[in-house]
VOBA-1610 file (N, C-alpha, C; in pm, whole numbers, padded with zeros to 5 digits, always signed):
BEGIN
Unk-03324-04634+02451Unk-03209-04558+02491Unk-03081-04608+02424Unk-03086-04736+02413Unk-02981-04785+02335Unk-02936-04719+02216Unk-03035-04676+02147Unk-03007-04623+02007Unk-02964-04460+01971Unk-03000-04436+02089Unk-02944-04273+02123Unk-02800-04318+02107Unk-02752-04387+02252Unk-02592-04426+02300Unk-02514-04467+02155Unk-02606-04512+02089Unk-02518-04578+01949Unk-02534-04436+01842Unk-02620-04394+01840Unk-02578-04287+01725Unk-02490-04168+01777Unk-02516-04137+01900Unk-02391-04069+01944Unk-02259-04105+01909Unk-02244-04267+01970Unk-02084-04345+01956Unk-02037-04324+01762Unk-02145-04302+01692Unk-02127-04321+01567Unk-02132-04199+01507Unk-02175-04091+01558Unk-02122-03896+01539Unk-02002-03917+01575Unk-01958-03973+01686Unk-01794-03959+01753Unk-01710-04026+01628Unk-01722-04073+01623Unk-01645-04178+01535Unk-01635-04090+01374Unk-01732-04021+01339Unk-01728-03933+01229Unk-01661-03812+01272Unk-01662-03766+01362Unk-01607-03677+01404Unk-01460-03670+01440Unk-01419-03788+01443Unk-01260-03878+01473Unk-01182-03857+01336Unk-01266-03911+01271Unk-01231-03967+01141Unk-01176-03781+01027Unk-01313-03689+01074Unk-01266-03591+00986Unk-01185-03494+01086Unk-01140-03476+01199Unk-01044-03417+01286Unk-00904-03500+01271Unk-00893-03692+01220Unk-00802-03686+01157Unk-00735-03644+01005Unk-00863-03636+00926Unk-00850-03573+00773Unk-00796-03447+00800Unk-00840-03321+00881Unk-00790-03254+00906Unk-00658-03187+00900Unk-00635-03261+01043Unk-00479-03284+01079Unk-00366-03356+01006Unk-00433-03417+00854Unk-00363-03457+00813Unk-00333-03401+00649Unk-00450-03307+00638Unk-00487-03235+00513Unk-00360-03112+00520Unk-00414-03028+00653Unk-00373-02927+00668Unk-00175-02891+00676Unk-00107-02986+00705Unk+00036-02962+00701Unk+00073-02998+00539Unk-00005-03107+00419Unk+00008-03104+00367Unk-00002-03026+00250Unk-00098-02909+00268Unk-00130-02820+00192Unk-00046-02710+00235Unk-00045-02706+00351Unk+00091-02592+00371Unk+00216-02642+00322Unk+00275-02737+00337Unk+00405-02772+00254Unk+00394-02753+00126Unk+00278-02781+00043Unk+00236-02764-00089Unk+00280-02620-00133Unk+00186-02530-00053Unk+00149-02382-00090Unk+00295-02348-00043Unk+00345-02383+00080Unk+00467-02263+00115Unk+00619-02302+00117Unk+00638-02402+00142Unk+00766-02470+00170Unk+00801-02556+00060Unk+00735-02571-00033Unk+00751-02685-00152Unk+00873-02575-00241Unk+01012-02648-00295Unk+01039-02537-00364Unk+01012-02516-00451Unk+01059-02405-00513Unk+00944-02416-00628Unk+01073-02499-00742Unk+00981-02490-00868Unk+01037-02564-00978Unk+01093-02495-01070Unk+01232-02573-01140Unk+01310-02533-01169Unk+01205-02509-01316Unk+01290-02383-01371Unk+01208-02345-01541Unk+01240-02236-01576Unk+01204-02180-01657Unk+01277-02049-01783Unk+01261-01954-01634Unk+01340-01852-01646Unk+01403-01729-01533Unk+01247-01624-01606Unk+01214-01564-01480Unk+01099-01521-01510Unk+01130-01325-01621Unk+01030-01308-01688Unk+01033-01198-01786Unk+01053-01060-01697Unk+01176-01004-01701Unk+01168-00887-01642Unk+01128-00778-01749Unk+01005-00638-01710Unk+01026-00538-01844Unk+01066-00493-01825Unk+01116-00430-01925Unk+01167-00295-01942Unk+01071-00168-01911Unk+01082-00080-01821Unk+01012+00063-01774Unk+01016+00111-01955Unk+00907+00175-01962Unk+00911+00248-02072Unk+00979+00376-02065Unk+01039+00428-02185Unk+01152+00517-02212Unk+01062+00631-02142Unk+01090+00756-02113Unk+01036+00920-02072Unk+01075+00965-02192Unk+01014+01034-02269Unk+01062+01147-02382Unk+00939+01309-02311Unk+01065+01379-02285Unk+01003+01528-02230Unk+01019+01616-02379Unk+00851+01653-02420Unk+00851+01762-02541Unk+00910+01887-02475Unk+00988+01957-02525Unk+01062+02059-02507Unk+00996+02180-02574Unk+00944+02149-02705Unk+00895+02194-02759Unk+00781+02353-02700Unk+00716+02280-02599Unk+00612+02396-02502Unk+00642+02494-02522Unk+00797+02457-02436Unk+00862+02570-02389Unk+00889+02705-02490Unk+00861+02673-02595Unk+00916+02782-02715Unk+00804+02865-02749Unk+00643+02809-02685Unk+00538+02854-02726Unk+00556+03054-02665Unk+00482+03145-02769Unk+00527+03256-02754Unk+00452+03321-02630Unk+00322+03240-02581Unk+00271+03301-02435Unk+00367+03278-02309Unk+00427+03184-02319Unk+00590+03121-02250Unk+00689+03216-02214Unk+00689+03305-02331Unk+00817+03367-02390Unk+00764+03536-02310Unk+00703+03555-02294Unk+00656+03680-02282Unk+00616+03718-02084Unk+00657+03598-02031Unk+00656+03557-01885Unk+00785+03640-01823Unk+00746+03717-01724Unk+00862+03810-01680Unk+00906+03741-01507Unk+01059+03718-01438Unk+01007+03664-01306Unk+00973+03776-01226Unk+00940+03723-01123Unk+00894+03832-01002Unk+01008+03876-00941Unk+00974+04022-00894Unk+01126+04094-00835Unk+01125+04051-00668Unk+01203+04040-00584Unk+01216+04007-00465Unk+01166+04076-00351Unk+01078+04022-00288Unk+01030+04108-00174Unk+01088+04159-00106Unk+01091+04283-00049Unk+01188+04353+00060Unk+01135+04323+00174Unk+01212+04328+00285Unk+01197+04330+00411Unk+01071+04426+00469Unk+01025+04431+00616Unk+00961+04571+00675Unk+01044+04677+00723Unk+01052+04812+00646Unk+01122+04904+00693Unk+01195+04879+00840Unk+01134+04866+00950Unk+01176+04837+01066Unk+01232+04701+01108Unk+01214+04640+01038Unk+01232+04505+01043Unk+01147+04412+01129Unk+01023+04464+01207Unk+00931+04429+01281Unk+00801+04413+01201Unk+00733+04371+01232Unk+00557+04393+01217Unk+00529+04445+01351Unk+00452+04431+01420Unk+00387+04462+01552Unk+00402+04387+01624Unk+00406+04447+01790Unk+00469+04343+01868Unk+00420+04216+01917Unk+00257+04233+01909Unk+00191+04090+01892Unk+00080+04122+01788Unk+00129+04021+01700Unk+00045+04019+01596Unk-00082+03982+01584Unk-00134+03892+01724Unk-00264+03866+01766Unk-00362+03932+01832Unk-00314+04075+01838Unk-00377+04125+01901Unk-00491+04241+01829Unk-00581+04340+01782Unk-00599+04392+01727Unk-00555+04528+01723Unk-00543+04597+01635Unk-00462+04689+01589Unk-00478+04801+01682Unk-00637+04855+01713Unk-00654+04950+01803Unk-00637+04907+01978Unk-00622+04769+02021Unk-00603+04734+02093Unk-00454+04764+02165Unk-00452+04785+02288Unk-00274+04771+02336Unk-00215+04675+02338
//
C-alpha cells in the first residue's frame, strides 16, 4: 500500500509543477502576443486602389443608337381598378 500512497504523492507533485508552468506560461504569452508594443520600424506600405478607366466607347455602338425610351404609362381612366382586387371578377 505504501507504494500506491507514494506514486500518487508523486502524480501530485507533477501535477503542481505543470499547473505552475501553466500559470506562469500563460500571462507571459499574452503580454507577448497582445500588450507587448509593438516595434518601432519602416511605416507600413499603403496601396494605391487601382485607377477605374470607364470605355465610353460601347456607348457609340450602332445597336445602342437605335434604342428608343419608353413613353409613360397613363393612369386608369377612372382612376380606380376594382374595389377589391382580391376578389374574383364575377364574384361581388
Amino acid at each position: 500500500m505504501a507504494i500506491i500512497f507514494l506514486e500518487k504523492k508523486q502524480r501530485q507533485r507533477y501535477l503542481v509543477i505543470a499547473l505552475v508552468g501553466i500559470i506562469v506560461l500563460v500571462p507571459v504569452l499574452v503580454w507577448r502576443v497582445f500588450l507587448k508594443p509593438p516595434e518601432a520600424g519602416p511605416p507600413p506600405i499603403i496601396a494605391q486602389p487601382p485607377k477605374i478607366e470607364i470605355d465610353y466607347e460601347i456607348l457609340k455602338n450602332p445597336d445602342l443608337q437605335e434604342l428608343q425610351t419608353l413613353e409613360a404609362i397613363e393612369p386608369f381612366e377612372n382612376g380606380i381598378g376594382r374595389e377589391n382586387p382580391f376578389t374574383l371578377p364575377n364574384q361581388p
